[in-house]
Jmol script that loads the backbone (N, CA, C; Angstrom):
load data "model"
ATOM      1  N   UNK A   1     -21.255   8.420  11.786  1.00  0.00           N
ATOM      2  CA  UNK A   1     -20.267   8.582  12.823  1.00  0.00           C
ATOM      3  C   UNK A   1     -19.554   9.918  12.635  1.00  0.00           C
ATOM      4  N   UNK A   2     -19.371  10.694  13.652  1.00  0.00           N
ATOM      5  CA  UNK A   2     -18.505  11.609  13.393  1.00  0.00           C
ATOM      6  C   UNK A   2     -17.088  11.753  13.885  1.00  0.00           C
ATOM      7  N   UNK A   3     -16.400  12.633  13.644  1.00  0.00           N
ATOM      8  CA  UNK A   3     -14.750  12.417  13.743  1.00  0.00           C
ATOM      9  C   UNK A   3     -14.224  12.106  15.040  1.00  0.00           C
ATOM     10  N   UNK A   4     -15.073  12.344  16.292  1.00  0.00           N
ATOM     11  CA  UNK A   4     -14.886  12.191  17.935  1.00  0.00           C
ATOM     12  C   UNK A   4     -15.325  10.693  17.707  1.00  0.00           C
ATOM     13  N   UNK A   5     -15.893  10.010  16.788  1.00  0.00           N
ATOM     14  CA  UNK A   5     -16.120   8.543  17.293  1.00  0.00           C
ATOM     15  C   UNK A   5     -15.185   7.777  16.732  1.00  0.00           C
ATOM     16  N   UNK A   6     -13.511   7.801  16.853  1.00  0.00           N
ATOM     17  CA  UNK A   6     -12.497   6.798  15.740  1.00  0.00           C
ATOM     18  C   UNK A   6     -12.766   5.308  16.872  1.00  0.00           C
ATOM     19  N   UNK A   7     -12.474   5.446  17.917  1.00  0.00           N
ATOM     20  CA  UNK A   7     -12.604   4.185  18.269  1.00  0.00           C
ATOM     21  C   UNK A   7     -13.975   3.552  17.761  1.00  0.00           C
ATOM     22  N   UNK A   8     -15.120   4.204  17.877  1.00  0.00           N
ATOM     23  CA  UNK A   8     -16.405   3.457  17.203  1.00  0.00           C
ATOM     24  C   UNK A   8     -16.582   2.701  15.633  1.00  0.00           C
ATOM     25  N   UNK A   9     -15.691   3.461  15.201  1.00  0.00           N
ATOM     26  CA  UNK A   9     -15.551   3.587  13.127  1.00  0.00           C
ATOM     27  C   UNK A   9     -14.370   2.356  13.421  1.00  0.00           C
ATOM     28  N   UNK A  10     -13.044   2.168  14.266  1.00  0.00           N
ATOM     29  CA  UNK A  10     -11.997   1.052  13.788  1.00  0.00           C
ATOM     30  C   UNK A  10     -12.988   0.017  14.453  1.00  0.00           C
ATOM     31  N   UNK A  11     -14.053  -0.112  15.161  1.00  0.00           N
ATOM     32  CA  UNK A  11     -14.265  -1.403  16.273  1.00  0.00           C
ATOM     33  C   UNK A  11     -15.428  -2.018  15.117  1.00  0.00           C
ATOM     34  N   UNK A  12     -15.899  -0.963  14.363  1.00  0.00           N
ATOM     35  CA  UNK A  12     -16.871  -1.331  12.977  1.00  0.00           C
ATOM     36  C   UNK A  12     -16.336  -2.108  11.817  1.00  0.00           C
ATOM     37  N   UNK A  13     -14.963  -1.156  11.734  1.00  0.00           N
ATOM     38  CA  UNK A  13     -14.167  -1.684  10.445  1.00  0.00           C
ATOM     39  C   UNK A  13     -14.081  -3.232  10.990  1.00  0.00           C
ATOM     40  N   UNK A  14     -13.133  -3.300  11.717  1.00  0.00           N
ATOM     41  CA  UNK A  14     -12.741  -4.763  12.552  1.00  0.00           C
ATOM     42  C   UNK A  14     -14.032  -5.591  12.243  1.00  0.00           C
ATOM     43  N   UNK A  15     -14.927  -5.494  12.679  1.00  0.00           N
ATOM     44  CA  UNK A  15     -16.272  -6.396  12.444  1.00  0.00           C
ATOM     45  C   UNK A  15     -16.340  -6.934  11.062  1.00  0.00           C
ATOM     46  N   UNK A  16     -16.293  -5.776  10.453  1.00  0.00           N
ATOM     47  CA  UNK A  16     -16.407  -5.933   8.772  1.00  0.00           C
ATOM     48  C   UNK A  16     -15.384  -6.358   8.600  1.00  0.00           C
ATOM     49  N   UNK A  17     -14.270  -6.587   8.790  1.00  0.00           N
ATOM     50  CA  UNK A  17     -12.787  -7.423   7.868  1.00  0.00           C
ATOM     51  C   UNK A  17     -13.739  -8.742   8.532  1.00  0.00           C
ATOM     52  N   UNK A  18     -13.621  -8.933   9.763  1.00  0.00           N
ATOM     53  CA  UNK A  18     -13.910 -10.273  10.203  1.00  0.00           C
ATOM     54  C   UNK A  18     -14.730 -10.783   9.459  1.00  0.00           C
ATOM     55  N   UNK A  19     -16.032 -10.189   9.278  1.00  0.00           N
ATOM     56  CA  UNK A  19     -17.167 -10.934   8.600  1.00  0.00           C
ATOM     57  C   UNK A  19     -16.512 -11.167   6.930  1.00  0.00           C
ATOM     58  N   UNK A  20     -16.024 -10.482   6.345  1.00  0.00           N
ATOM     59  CA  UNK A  20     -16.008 -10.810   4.633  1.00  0.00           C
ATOM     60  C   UNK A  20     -14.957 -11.999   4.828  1.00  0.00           C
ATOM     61  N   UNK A  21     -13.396 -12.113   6.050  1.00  0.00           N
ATOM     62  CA  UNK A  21     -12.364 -12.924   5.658  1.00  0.00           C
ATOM     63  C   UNK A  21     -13.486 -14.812   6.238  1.00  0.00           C
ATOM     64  N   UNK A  22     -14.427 -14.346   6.868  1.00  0.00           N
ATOM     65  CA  UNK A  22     -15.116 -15.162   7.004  1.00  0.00           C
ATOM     66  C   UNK A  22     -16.017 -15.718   6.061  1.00  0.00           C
ATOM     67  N   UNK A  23     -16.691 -15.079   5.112  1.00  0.00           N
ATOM     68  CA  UNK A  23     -17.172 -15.216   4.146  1.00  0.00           C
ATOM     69  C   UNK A  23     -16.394 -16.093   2.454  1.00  0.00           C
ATOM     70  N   UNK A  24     -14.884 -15.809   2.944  1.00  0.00           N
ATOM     71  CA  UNK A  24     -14.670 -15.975   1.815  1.00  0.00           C
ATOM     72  C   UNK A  24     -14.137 -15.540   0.076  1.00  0.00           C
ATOM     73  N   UNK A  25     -13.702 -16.398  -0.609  1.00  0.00           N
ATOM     74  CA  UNK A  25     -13.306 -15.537  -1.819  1.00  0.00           C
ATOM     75  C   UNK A  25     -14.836 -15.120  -2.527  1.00  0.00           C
ATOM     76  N   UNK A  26     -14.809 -14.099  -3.530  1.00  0.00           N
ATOM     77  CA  UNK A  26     -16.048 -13.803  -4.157  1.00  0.00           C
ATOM     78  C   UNK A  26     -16.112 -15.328  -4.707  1.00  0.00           C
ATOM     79  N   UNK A  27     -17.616 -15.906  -5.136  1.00  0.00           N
ATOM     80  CA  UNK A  27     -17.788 -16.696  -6.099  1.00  0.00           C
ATOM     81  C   UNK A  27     -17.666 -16.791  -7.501  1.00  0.00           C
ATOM     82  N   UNK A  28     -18.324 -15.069  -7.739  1.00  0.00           N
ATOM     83  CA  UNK A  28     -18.626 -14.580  -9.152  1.00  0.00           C
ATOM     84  C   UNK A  28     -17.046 -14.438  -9.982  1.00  0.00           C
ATOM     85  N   UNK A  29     -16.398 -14.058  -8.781  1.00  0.00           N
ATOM     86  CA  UNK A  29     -14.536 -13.684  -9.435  1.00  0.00           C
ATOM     87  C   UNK A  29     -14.323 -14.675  -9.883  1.00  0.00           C
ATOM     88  N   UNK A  30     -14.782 -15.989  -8.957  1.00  0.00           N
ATOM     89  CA  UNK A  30     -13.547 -17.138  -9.344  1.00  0.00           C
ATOM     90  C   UNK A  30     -14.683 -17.841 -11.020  1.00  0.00           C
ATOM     91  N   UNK A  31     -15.797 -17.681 -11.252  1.00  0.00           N
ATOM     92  CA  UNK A  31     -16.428 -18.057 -12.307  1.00  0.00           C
ATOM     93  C   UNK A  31     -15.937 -17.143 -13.035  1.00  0.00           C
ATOM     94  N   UNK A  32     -15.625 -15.940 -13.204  1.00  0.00           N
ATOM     95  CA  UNK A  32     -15.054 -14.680 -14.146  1.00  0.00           C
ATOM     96  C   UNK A  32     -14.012 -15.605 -14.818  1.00  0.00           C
ATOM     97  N   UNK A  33     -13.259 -15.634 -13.664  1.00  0.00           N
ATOM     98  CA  UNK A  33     -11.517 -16.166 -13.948  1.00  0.00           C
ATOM     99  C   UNK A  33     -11.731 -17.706 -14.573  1.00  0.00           C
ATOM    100  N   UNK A  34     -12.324 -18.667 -14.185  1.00  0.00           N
ATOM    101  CA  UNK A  34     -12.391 -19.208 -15.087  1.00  0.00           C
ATOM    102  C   UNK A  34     -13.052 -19.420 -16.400  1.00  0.00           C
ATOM    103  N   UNK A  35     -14.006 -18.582 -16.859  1.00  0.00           N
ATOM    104  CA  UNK A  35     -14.161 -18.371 -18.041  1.00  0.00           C
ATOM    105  C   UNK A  35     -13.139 -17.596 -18.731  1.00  0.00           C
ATOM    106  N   UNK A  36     -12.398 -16.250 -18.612  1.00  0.00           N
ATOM    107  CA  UNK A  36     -11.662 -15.745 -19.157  1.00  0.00           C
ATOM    108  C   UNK A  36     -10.271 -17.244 -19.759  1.00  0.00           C
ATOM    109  N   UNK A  37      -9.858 -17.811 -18.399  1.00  0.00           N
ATOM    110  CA  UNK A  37      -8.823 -18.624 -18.897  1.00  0.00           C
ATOM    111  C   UNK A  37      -9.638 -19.723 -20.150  1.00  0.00           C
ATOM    112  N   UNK A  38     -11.112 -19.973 -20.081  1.00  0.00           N
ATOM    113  CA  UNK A  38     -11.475 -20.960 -20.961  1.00  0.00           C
ATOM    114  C   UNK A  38     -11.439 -19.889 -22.628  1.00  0.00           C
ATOM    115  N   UNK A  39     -11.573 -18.896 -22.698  1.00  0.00           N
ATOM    116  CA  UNK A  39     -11.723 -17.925 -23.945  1.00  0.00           C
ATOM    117  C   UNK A  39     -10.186 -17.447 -24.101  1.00  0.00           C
ATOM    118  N   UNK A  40      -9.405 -18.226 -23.391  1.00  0.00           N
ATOM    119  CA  UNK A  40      -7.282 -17.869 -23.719  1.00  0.00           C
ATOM    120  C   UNK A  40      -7.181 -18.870 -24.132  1.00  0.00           C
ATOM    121  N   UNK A  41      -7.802 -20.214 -23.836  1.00  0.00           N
ATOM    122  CA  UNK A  41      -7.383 -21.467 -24.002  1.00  0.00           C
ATOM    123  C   UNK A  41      -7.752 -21.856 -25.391  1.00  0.00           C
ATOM    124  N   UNK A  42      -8.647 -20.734 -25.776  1.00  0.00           N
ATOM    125  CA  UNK A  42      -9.802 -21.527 -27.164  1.00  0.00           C
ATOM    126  C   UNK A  42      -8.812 -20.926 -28.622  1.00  0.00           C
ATOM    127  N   UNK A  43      -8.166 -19.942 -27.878  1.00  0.00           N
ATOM    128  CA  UNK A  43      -7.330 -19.020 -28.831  1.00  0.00           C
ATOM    129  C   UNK A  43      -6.249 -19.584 -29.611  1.00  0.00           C
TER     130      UNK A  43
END
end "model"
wireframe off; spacefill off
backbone 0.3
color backbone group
């Protein structure tokens, strides 16, 4: 896209927020986070 296309680039962005808040939290984060709290807990 180039700099004459902003309405094209925000109507893209918009798509993309929609699709990830649709998607969800990561999976892998929330398995991270709970292993880290299980290796605080062992301490």
């Amino acid at each position: 896209m180039s700099s004459a296309e902003g309405p094209k680039f925000a109507q893209a962005a918009t798509e993309m927020t929609e699709r990830l808040k649709a998607l969800g939290p990561n999976p892998a984060k929330a398995s991270a986070a709970k292993a880290a709290q299980a290796a605080i807990a062992k301490e």
